[in-house]
N, C-alpha and C positions, 0 to 999 in steps of 0.2 A: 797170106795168099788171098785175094781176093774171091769174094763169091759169084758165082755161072751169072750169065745174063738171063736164064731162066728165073733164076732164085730172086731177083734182085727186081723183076718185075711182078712178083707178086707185093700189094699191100701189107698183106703182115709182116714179111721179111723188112717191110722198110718201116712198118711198126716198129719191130722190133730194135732194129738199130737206132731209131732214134728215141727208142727210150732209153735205151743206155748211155745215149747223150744228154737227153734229158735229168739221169739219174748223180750225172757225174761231170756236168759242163757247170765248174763254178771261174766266177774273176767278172761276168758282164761281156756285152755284147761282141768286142774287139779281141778277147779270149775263145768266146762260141766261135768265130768263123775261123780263127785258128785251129779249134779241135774239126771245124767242118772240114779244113783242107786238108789235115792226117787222116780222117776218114775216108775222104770221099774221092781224093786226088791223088792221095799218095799210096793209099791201104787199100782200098778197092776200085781205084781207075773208073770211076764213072763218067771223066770228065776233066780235059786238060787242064795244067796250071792258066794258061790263057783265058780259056774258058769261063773257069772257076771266078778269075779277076772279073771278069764283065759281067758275068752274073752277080757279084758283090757290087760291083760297079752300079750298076742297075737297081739294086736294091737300095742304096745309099742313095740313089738321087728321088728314090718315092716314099713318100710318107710314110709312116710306120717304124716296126722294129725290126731291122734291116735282117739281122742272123735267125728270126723267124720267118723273115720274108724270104731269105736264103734257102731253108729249109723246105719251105712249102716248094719252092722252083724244085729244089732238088728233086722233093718226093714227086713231084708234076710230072719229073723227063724220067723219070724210071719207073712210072704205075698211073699213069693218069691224074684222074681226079681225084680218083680215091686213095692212091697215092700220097697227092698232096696233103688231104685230110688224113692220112695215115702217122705221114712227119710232124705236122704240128699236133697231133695229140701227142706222142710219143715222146714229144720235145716240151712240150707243155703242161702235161697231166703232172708230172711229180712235185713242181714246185706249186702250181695251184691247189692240190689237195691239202700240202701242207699249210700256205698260207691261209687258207680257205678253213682249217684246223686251229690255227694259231689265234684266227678273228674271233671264233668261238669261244675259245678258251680265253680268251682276253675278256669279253661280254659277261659270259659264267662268272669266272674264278679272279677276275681281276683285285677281288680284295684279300684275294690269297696270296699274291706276287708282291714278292720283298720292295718295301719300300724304294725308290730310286731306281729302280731297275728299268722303266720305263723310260725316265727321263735320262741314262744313261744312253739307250737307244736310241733319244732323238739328239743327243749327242751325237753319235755315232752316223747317224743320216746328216748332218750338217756337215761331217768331215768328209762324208762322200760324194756330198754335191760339189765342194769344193774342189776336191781331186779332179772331178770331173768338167770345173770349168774349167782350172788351169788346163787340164789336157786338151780340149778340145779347144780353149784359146788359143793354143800354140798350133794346133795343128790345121782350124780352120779363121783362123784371123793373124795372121803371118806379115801384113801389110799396114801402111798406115788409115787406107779407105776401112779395110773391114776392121780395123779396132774401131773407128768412127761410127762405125755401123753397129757396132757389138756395143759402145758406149750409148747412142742414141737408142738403137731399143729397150737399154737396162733401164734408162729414165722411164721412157713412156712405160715400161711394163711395172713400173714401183707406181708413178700416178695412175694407170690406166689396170688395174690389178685381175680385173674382170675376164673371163674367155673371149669374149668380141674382144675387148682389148688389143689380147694378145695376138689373136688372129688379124686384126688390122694389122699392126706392128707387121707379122711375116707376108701379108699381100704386098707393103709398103717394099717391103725390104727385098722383095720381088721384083718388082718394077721398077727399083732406083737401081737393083743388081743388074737387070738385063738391059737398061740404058749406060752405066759407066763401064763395065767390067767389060777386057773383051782378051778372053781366055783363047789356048793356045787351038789349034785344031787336033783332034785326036788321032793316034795311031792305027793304024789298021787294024783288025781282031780277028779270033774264028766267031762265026755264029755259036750262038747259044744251042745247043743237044736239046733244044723244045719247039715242038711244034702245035700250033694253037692256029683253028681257021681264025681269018682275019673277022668272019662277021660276028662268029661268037665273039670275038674278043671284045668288040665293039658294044656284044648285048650285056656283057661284062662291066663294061665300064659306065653302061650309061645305069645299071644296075644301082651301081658304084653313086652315082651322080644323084640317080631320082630319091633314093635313101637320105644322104648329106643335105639336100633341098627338101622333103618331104616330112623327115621327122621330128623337126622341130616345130613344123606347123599342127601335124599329128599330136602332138605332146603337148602344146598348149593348148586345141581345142579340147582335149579327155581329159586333162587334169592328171593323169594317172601315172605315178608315181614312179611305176615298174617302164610305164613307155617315157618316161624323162631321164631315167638309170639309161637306157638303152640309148637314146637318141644326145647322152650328154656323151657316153663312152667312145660310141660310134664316131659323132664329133671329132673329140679326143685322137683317136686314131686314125682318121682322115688327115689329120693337121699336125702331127708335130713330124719334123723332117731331124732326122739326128738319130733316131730311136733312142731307148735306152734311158737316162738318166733327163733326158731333157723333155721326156714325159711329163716331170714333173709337177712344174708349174702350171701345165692346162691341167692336170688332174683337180690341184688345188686352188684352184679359179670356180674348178665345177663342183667340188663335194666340197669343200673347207664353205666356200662363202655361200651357198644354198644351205648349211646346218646339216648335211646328210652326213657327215665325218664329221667329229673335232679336229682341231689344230695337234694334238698334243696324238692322238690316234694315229692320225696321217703320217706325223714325224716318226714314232714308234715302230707303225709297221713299214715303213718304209726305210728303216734300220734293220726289220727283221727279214725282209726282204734281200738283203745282203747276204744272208748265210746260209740262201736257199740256191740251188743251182736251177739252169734253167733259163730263159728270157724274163728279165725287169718287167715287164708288162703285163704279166701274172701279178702286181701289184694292185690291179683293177680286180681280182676276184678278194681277196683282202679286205680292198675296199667297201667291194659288196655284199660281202658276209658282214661287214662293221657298220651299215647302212641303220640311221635312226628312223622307226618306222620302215611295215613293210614294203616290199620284197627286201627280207636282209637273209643274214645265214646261208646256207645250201642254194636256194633260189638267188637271192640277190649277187652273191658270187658269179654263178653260171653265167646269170647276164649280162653281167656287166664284163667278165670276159668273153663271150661270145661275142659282144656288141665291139671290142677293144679291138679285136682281132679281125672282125669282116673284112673291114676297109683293106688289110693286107691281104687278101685271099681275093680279092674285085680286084685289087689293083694289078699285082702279081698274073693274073691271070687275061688280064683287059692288056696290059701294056708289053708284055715280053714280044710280040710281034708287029710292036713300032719300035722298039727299040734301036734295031740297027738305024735311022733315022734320026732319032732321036740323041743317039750318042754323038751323030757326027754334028746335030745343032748345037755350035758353040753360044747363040742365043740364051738356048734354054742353060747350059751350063753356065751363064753369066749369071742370070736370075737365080740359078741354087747355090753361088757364092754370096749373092747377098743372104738368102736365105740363110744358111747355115752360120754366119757371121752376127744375123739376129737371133738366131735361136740361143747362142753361146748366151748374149744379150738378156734372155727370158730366163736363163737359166742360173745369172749371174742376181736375177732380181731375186727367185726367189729363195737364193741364200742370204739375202739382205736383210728380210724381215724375219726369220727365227736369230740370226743374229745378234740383230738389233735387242729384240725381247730378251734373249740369254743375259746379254750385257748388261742390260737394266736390270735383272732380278736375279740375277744366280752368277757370280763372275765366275765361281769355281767350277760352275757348269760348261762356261767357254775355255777354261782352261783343258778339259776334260776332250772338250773339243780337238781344241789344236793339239794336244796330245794324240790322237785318232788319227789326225790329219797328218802328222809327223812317221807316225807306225804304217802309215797306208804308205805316203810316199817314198819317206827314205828307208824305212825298214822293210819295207816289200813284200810287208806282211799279209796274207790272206785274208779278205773280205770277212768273211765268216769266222775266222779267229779272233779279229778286233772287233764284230759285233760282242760278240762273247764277253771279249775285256770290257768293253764297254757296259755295258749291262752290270757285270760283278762290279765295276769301278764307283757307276752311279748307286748301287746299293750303299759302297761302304760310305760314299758321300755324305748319303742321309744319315747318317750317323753325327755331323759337325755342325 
């Protein structure tokens, strides 16, 4: 039985639901907006199946992590603002505290943790980056133009390895998409269940904008360390279109090659980040707790997911009142087919260099892999179970 429209516009009541999403939404992004539709469509009607689509619709085509960007809409048209900040904490708080817990505990006690175990996890992250390009190979490079495009950003992003880089790469792949591609016109919809005046939207996004432009010049004039964590994550989440798994690569452009993470950390916790539920992009508090030199731990966490997160919360709230416009611009859908078709591309690079290193120094280590990668795919094994194995796997490794 669904709950009153009274109940459902308070904050906390939408607190509260979505922390039990939060506490229990495991599998990644394509999973959460599944659990979003038995919730929110099917179980308390807030919002037609129609609806429901374009609002995901919409979310997929703006930068970010789409099923948190989902979220924040949802909590937006049922409580406001505070609403929306009601959903993403609710949806967000449980897997950040753990990771956030995990980073410490890693820093502390790391000479306490069984041999191999680590490197069993960055096993275990290579076979989920994979999973995840095959799938989103098939599903957003379907043609012979966008595997071309998927092939040519994988080069430039292995020679051009840096965040400018990669961000070149998806303006290019912008502009080549909304010149060749010319996608079909879309179908008619209902409007979106949100209403946003159009001026705030606008002080929204230029918000949005003066940030992206500002902090990076902010950040090398202070020097300061804590506005660099802030203004690399912000970045980060302005730019990658996909969400999810294809994070990755700008993560590791900005903490692996600035010295702020190791290589061997990154791959780790982003193994352990699989068997936490919740939004992938809680990966940035993880990070920020693992930060060498201050702000790390508790502080460095915060910020670096605050910082991860803005961009969806400016954008989400600047754009859902062009959107009816916006869906009908086949233009702009051309340019987010190349887009996504490079991103597969970036995210194909950077399973190329842990790869590559595995192969060269540990082959039993790559086998352990493709093991992972076999349980993920064909055995349809839970994320968080195969971290698991993996982990115990890599221990008994070091033992040969």
């Amino acid at each position: 039985m669904s709950d009153t429209p009274e109940t459902n516009t308070r904050p906390w009541a939408v607190l509260l639901i979505f922390l039990r999403l939060g506490l229990t939404s495991f599998g990644g992004p394509i999973a959460h907006l599944g659990y979003f539709r038995d919730e929110f469509v099917i179980r308390r009607h807030w919002l037609s199946e129609r609806s429901y689509a374009d609002l995901v619709a919409l979310c997929q085509f703006l930068p970010g992590p789409a099923s948190s960007q989902v979220g924040i809409a949802l909590g937006l048209s049922r409580a406001g603002y505070r609403g929306a900040l009601a959903a993403w904490v609710g949806f967000t708080l449980p897997s950040a505290l753990a990771l956030v817990l995990v980073a410490l505990s890693l820093a502390r006690y790391a000479h306490a943790i069984a041999p191999g175990v680590l490197q069993g996890l960055q096993m275990v992250a290579i076979a989920v980056i994979a999973q995840a390009v095959w799938g989103m190979a098939r599903a957003l490079c379907p043609d012979i133009p966008r595997i071309i495009f998927m092939a040519v950003a994988t080069c430039a992003a292995v020679l051009l390895p840096s965040a400018g880089g990669q961000i070149t790469v998806i303006a290019l792949a912008a502009s080549s998409g909304f010149s060749l591609f010319k996608p079909s016109q879309g179908t008619p919809h209902e409007p979106l269940p949100i209403t946003i005046r159009r001026r705030a939207a606008l002080l929204w996004l230029s918000l949005f904008c003066a940030l992206l432009i500002g902090l990076p010049i902010l950040a090398k004039l202070s020097a300061n360390q804590a506005l660099a964590q802030f203004d690399a994550f912000y970045r980060v989440g302005s730019m990658v279109f996909g969400g999810g798994h294809v994070v990755l690569p700008l993560l590791e452009a900005e903490v692996v090659a600035s010295g702020w993470v190791s290589r061997d950390t990154f791959l780790a916790g982003y193994g352990l980040v699989q068997a936490v539920p919740g939004p992938l992009f809680t990966f940035a508090a993880f990070l920020g707790a693992s930060m060498n030199g201050a702000p790390s731990g508790w502080a460095g966490g915060l910020i670096c997911l605050l910082a991860i997160f803005l961009p969806s919360f400016l954008l989400v709230v600047g754009v859902l009142p062009l959107w009816e416009r916006l869906r009908r611009n086949t233009r702009a859908q051309a340019a987010l087919m190349g887009i996504n078709a490079a991103v597969v591309g970036l995210l194909l690079a950077a399973l190329v260099r842990p790869i590559t290193a595995t192969a060269q120094h540990a082959p039993q280590d790559l086998a352990l892999a493709l093991l992972a990668l076999v349980a993920l795919m064909l055995g349809k094994l839970p994320p968080w179970l195969v971290v698991i194995a993996g982990g115990a796997a890599g221990w008994l490794l070091s033992f040969f």
